[in-house]
C-alpha positions as CSV (number, residue, x, y, z in Angstrom):
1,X,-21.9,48.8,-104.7
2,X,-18.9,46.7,-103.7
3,X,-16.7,50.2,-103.5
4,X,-19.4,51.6,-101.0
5,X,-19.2,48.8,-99.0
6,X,-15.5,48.3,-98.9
7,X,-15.5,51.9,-97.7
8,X,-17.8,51.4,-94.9
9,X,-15.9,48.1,-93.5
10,X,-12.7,51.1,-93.4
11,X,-14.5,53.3,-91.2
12,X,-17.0,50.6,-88.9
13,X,-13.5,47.8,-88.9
14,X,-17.3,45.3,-90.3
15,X,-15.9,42.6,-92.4
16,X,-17.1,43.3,-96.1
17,X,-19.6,40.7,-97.9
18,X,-19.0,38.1,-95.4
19,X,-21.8,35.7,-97.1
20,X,-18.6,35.3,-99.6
21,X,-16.4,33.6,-97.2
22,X,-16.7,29.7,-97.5
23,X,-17.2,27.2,-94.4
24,X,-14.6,25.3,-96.1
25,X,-11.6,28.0,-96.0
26,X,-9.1,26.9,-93.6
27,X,-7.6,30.1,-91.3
28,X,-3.8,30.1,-91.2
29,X,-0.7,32.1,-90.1
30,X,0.4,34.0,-92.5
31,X,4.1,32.9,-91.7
32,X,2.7,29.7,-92.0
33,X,1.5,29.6,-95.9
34,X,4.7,28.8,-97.5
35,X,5.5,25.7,-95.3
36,X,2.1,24.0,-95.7
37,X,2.2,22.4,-99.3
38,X,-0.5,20.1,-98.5
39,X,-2.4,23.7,-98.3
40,X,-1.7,23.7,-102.2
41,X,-5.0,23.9,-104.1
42,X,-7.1,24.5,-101.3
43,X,-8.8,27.8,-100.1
44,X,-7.0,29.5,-97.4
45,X,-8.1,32.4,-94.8
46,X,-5.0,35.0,-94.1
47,X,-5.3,38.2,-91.5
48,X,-2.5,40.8,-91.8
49,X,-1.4,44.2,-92.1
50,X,-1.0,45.2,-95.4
51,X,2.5,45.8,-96.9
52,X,1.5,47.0,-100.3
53,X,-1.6,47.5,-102.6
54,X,-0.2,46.9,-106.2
55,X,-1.3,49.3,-108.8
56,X,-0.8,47.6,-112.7
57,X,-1.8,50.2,-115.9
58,X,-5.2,48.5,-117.2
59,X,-5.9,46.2,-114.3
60,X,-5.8,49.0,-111.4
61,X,-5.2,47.6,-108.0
62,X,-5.1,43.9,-108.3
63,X,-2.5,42.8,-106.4
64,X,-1.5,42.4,-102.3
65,X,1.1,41.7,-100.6
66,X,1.0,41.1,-96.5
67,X,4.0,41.7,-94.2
68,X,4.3,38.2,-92.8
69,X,4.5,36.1,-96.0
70,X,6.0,36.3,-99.1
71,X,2.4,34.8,-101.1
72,X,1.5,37.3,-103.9
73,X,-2.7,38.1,-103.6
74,X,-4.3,38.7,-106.4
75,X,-7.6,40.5,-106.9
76,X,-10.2,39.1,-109.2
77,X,-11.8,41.9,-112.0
78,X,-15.3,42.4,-109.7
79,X,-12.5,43.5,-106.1
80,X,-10.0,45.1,-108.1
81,X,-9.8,48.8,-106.7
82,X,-9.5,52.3,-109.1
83,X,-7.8,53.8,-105.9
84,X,-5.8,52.1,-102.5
85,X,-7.6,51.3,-100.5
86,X,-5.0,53.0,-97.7
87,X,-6.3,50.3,-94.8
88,X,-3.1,49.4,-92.7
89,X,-4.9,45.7,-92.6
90,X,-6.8,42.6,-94.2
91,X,-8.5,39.1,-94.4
92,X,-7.9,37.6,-97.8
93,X,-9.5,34.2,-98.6
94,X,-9.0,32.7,-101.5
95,X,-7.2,29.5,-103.5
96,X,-3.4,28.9,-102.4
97,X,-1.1,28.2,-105.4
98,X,2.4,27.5,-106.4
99,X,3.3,28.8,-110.5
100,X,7.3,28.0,-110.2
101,X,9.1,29.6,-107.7
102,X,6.0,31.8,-106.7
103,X,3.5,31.4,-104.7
104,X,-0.4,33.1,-104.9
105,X,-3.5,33.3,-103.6
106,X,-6.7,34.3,-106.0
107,X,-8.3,36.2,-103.7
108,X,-12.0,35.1,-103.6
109,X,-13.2,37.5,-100.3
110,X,-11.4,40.3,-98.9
111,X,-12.4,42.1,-96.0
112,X,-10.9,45.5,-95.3
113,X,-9.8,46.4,-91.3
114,X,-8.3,49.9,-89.6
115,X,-5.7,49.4,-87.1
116,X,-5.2,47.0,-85.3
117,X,-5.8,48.9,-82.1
118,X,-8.8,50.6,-83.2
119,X,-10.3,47.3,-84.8
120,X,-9.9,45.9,-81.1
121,X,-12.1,48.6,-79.3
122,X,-14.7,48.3,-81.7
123,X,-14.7,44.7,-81.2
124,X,-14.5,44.5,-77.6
125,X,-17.2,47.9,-76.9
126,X,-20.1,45.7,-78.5
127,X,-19.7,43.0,-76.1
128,X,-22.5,42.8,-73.3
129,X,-20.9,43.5,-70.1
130,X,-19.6,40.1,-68.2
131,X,-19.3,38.2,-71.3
132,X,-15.6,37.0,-70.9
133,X,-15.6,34.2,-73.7
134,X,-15.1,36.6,-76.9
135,X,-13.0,39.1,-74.6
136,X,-10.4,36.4,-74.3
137,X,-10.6,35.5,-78.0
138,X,-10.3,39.3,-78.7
139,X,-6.9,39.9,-76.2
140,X,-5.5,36.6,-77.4
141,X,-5.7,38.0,-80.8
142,X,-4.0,41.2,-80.0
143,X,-1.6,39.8,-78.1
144,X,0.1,37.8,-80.5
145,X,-0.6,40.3,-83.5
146,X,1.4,43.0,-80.7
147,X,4.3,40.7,-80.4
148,X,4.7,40.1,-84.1
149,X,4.6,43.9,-84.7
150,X,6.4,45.1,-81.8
151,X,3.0,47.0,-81.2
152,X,3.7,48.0,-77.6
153,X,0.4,50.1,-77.0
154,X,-1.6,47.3,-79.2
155,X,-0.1,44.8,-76.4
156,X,-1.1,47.0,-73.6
157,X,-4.8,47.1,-74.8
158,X,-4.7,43.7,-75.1
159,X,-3.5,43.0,-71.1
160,X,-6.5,44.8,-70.1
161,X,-8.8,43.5,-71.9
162,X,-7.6,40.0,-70.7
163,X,-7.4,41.1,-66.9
164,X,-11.4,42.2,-67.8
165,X,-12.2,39.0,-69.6
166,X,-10.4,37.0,-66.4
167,X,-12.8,39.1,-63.6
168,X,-15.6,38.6,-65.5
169,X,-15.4,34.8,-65.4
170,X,-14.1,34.4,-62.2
171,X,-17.7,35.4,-61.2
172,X,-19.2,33.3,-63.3
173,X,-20.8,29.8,-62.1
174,X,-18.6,27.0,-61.3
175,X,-18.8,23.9,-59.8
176,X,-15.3,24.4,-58.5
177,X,-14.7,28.0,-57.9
178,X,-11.5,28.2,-56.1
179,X,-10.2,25.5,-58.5
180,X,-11.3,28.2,-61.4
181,X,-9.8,31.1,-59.3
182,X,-6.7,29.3,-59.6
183,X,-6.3,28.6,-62.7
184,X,-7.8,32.2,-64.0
185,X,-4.6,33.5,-61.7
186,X,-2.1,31.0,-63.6
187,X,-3.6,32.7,-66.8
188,X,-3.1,35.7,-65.5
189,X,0.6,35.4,-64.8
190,X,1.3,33.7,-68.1
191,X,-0.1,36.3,-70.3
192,X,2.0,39.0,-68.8
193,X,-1.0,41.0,-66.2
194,X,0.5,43.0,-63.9
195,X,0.2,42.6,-60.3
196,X,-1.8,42.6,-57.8
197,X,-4.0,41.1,-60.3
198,X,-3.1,37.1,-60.5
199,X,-2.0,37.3,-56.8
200,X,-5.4,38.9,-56.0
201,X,-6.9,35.6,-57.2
202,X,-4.6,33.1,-56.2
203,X,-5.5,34.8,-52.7
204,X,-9.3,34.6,-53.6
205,X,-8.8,30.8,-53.8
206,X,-6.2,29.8,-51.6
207,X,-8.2,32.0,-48.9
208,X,-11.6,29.6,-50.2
209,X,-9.6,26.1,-50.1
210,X,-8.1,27.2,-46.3
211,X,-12.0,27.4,-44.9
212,X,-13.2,23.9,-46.2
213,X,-9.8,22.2,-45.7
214,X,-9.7,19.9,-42.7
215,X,-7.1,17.0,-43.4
216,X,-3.4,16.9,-43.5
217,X,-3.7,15.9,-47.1
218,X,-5.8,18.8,-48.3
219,X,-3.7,21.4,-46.6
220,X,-0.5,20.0,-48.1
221,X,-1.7,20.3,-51.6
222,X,-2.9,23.8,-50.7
223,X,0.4,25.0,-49.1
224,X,2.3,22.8,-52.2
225,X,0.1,25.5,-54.9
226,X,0.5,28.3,-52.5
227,X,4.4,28.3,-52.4
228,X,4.8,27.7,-55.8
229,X,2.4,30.8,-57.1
230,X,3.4,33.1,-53.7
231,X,7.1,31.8,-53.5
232,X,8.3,34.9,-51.4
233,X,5.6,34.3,-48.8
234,X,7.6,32.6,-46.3
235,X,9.4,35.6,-45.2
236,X,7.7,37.5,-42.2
237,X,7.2,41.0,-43.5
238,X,7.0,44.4,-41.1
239,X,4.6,46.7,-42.0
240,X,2.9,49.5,-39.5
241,X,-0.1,47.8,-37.1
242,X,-2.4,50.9,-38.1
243,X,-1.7,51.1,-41.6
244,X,-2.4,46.9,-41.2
245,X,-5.6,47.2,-39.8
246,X,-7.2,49.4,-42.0
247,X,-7.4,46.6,-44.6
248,X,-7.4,43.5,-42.2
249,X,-11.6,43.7,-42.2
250,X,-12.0,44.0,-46.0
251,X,-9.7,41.8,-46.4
252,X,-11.4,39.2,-44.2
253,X,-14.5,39.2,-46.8
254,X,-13.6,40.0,-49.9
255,X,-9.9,39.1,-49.9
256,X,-8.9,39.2,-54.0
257,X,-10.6,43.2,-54.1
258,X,-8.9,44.5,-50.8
259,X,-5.8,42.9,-52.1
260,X,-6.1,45.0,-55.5
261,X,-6.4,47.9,-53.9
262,X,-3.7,47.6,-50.8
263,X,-0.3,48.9,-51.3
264,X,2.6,47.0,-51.9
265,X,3.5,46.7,-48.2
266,X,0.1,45.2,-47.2
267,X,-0.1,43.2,-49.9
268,X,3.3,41.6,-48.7
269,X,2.1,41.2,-45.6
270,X,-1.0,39.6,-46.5
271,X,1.0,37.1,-48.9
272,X,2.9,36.2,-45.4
273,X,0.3,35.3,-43.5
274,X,-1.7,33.9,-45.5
275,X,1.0,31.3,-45.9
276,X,1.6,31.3,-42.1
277,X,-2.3,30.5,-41.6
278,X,-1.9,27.4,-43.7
279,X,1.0,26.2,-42.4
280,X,0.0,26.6,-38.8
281,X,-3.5,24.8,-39.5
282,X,-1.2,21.8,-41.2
283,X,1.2,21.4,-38.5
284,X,-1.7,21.7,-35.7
285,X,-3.6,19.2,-37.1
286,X,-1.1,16.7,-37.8
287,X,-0.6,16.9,-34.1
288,X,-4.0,15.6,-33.9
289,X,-4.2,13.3,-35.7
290,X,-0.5,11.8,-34.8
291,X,0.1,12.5,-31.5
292,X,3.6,11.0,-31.3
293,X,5.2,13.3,-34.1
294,X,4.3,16.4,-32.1
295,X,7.7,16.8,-31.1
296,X,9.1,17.3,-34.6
297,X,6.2,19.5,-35.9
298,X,7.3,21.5,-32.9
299,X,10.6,22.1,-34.1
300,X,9.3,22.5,-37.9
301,X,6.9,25.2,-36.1
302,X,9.6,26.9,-34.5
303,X,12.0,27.4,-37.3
304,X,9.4,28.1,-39.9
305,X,7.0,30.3,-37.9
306,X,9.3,32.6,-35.8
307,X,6.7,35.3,-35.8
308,X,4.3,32.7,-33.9
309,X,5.9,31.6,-31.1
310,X,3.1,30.4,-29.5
311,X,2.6,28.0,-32.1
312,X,5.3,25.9,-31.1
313,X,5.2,26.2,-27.8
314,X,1.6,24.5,-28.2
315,X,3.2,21.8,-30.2
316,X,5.9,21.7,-27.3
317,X,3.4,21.3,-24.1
318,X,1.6,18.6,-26.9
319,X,4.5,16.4,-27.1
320,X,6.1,16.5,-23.8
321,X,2.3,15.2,-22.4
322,X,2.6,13.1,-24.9
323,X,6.1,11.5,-24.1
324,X,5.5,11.9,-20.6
325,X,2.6,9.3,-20.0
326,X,4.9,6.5,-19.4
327,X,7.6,8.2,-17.7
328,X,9.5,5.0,-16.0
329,X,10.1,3.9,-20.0
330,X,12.4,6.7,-20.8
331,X,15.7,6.5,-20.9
332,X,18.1,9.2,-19.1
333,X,18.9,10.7,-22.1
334,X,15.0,11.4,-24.2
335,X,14.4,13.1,-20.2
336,X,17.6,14.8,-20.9
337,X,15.9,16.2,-24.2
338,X,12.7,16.6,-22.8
339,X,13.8,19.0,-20.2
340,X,16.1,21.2,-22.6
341,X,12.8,21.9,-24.0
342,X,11.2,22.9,-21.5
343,X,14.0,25.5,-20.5
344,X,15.2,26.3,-24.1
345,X,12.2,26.2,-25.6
346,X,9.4,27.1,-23.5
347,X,11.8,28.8,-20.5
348,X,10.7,27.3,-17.7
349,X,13.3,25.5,-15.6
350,X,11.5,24.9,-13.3
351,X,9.4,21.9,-14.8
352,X,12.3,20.6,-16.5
353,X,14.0,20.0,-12.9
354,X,10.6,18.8,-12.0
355,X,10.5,16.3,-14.7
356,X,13.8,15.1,-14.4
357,X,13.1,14.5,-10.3
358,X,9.7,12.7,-11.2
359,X,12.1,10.1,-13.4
360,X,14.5,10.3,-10.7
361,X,11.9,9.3,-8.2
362,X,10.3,6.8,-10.2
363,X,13.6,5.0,-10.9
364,X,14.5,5.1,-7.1
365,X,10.4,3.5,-5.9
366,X,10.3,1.3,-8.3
367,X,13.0,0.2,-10.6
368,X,15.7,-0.7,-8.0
369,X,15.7,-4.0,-6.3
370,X,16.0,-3.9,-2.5
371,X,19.9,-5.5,-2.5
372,X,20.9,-3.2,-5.8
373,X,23.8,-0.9,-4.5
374,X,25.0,-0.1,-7.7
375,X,22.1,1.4,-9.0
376,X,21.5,3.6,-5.4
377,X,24.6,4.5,-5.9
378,X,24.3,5.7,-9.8
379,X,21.1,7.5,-8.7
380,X,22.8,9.3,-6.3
381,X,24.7,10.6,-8.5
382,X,22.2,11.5,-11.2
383,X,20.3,13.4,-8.0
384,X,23.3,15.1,-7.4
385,X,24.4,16.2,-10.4
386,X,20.9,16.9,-12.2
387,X,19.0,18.3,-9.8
388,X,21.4,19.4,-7.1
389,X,19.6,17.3,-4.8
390,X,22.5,16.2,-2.1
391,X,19.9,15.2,0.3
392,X,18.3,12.4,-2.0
393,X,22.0,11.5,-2.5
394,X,23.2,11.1,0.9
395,X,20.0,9.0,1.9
396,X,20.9,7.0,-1.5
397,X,24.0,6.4,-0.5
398,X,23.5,5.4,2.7
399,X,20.8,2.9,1.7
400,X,23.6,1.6,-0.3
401,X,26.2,1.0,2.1
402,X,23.6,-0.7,4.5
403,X,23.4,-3.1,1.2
404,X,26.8,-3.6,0.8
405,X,29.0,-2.0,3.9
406,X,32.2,-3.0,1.7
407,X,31.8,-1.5,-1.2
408,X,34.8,0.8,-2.1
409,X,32.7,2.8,-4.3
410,X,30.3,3.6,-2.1
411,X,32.8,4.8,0.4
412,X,35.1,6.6,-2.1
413,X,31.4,8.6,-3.0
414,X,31.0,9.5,0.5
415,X,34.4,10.3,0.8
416,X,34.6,12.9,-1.9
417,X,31.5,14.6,-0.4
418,X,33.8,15.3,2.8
419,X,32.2,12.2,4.7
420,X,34.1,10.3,7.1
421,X,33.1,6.4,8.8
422,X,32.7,6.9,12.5
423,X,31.7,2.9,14.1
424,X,30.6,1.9,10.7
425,X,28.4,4.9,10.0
426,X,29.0,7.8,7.5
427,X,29.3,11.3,9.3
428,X,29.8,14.9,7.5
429,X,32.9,16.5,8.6
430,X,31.5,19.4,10.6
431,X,34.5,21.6,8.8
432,X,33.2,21.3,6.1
433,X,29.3,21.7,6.8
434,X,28.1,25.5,5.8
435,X,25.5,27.5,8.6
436,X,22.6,29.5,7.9
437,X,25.4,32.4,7.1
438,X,27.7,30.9,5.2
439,X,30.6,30.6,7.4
440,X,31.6,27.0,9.0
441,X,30.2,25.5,12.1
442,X,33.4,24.2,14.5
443,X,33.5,20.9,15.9
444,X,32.1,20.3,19.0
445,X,34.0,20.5,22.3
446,X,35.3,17.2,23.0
447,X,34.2,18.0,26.8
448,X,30.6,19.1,26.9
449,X,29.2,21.7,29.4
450,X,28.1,20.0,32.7
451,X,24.5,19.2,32.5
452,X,21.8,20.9,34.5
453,X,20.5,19.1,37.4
454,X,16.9,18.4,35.8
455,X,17.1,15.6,33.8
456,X,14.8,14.7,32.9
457,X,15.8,13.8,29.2
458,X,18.4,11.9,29.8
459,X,18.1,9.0,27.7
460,X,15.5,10.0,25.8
461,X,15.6,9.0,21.9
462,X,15.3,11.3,19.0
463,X,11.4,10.7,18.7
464,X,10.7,11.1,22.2
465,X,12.9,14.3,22.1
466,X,11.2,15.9,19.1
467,X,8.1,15.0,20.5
468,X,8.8,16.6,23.8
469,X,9.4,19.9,22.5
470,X,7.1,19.6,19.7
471,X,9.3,19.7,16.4
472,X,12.5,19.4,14.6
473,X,16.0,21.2,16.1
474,X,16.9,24.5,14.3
475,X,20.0,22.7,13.5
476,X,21.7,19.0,13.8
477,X,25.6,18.7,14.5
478,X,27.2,15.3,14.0
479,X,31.0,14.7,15.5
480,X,32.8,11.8,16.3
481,X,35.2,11.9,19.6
482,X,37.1,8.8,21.3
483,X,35.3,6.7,18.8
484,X,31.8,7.5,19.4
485,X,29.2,9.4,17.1
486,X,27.8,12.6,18.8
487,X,24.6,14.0,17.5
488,X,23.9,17.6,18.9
489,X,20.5,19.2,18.2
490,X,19.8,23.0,18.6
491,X,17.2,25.0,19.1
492,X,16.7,28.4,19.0
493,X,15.3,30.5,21.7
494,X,14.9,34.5,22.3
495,X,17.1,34.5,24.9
496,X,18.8,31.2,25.1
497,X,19.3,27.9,23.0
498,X,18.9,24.7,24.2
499,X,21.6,21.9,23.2
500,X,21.0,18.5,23.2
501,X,23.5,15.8,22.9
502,X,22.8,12.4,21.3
503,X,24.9,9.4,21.4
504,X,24.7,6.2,19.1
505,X,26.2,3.2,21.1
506,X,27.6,-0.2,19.2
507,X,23.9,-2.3,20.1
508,X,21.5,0.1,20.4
509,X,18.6,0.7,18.6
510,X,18.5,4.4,18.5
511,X,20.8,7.2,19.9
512,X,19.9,8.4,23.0
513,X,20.1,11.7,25.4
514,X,23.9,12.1,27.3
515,X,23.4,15.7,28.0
516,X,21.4,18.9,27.2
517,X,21.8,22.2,28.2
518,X,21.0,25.8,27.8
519,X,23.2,28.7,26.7
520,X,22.7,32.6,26.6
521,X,22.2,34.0,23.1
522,X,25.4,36.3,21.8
523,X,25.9,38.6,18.9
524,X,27.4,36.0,17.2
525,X,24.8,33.3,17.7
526,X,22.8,32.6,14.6
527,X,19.2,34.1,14.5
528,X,16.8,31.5,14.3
């Protein structure tokens, strides 16, 4: 009876008379028998492949020995064997002992296995389909019994039959299911799967955690896990836009199977932006919720996210409205900074000259003191050679000299923008003052034509003038002769321009009209 059953445990890989085995028999290593004395006297449980079936004249088989320990087995009279068995494997229980130098085990149960491969199967194909609890038990079995034996197809098995045991529960119920996702993806890479499969569920959960994660905190951890399982995901990755497409919608629902089944080149790409997704949602929400490091999650946004460059430029246009607000509180050189951005960064010079003229003018309405000529004179400078305002800068420095008509370097400014002092007041050299066409208007004749005999503005001041003829001259001329400060206005006409001469007398309140006349237009007159 025993013989009959022994040979049906070698074809079915059943364990043989398995009401035999005690509750009490303690299952160890076989490599580890030798170095447990305290296992001495106690009944053992041992699984290995069989080395040898001992044949002794009068006792038939009676003895084992396994590959993985040097412990001699030996068979009591009722599962002794006329014939080998021939199974390549076993699970002896039985009472560990030490006789000198020797160590046995009196077999009390044996059970009788194929190979290892083919015992594996069998176990695994009368599993219920989903059940992942005695999967894993089964792969963790084969893997280490593969690694001990060099079994490389044994091992193989064994990887799939954990990748299957890891799918299964990754549907199963959870209370934290991306949390499991993760975890089932670290088991993954640990016990040797191939890819895409633990990257296909690090994505399944990363992609979960991303849609419920609204503070800084959360997305931090999430972009912490996400570079250390995905650690070449930082780096943007080119890949055809139709080829792209064709997964991006499957992808968008059922992220862990479209990223199975996507190529290598897809899959990279969908590492990538995952990553940038995260990133992006942490560094715009940290805007929002501290406004005043917007400028430095700009700049992290900009080195980090090259492939979204609108990205920064959001953070950018955040932080300069940001540091804007209180313009006046700036100093020269955070407007200096702030307007490198906005040419550098965001190219548009335009509002960075803007910006810099709104400080400009702020300082100038309402940080100087009506008697400070210094600081006119500063601005006037800062107009000048920010902005390339020259206007602003004359009228600064002007305001300045009224202030303090002896300060030498207020003249020495004026001076060095080709300015001369005609009775007290600061005139452009006409030599050196460009026309409409680029070439220099002369100095005006010391000896003006003779007026016409209507004169009616004679005398006339600058308002009256310009509200005479309803508007400013085409052009203003200023020259000193015999002391005296001439100001000629000009205005164009289709035929004819008109000239007016000013003059600005020691006393008087305004300049007035001299003379004015009219002159045909020539070739060489400017148009107007």
């Amino acid at each position: 009876m025993i013989r009959r059953m022994v040979l049906l445990t070698a074809v079915l890989g059943l364990p043989l008379l398995p009401t035999f085995a005690r509750a009490a028999a303690t299952s160890v290593d076989p490599s580890e028998l030798t170095k447990r004395p305290d296992l001495i006297g106690r009944e053992v449980s041992v699984d290995d492949r069989v080395a040898l079936f001992l044949f002794h004249q009068g006792r038939d088989f009676d003895e084992i020995t396994l590959k993985r320990t040097p412990v001699l087995f030996r068979l009591p009279p009722r599962l002794r064997y006329r014939q080998s068995p021939g199974v390549p494997a076993v699970r002896l229980t039985g009472i560990l002992k030490r006789e000198g130098e020797q160590w046995v085990c009196d077999v009390t149960t044996i059970e009788l296995f194929p190979k290892d491969l083919v015992r594996l199967n069998r176990g695994v194909s009368i599993l219920p389909a989903g059940e992942f609890e005695k999967r894993t038990a089964w792969a963790a079995w084969a893997d280490r019994r593969a690694k001990e034996f060099q079994d490389e197809e044994l091992l193989k098995r064994a990887r799939e039959i954990e990748g299957d045991a890891i799918r299964f529960e990754a549907e199963s119920r959870s209370t934290d299911p991306a949390k499991l996702w993760l975890k089932l993806a670290h088991r993954a890479r640990a016990h040797g799967l191939q890819e895409p499969e633990p990257s296909a569920l690090a994505h399944r959960s990363f992609r979960a955690r991303l849609e419920t994660a609204k503070e800084p905190e959360a997305l931090s951890s999430l972009l912490t896990d996400l570079n250390a399982f995905l650690a070449d995901s930082t780096t943007p990755v080119a890949v055809d836009a139709a080829d792209l497409a064709t997964w991006e919608g499957p992808y968008a629902t059922k992220p862990a199977e479209t990223y199975r089944a996507a190529p290598v080149p897809v899959r990279k790409t969908f590492d990538h932006r995952l990553w940038a997704d995260v990133t992006q949602r942490l560094l715009e929400r940290t805007a929002e919720l501290e406004p005043h490091e917007a400028l430095n999650l700009a700049e992290r946004a900009r080195r980090q996210l090259p492939d979204r460059p609108k990205v920064a430029e959001r953070l950018y246009e955040q932080a300069l409205k940001a540091k804007t607000v209180a313009l006046a509180t700036l100093r020269l050189s955070e407007v200096k900074s702030l307007a490198k951005i906005y040419s550098e960064q965001l190219h548009q010079p335009e509002r960075a000259r803007d910006l810099i003229r709104s400080w400009l003018d702020e300082q100038r309405s309402h940080q100087m003191s009506p008697t400070d000529a210094e600081g006119r004179l500063g601005l006037a400078t800062l107009y000048e050679s920010l902005i390339e305002d020259k206007e602003t800068a004359i009228e600064l420095l002007q305001s300045a000299w009224k202030i303090d008509p002896q300060s030498k370097e207020v003249a020495d400014a004026f001076r060095r923008r080709g300015f001369r002092k005609v009775d007290d007041e600061w005139v452009e050299s006409t030599r050196s003052k460009p026309n409409s066409e680029g070439s220099v208007t002369a100095e005006l004749e010391t000896t003006p034509p003779p007026a016409p005999q209507n004169r009616k503005l004679t005398n006339l001041t600058t308002t009256q003038v310009r509200a005479l003829l309803g508007g400013k001259p085409n052009r203003v001329i200023f020259s000193g002769t015999q002391g005296q400060l001439v100001e000629q206005w000009i205005y164009f006409g289709t035929k004819q321009d008109q000239y007016i001469n000013f003059l600005r007398t020691p006393g008087s309140d305004a300049p007035r009209v001299i003379a004015y006349y009219s002159l045909p237009r020539s070739a060489h007159s400017p148009r107007p």
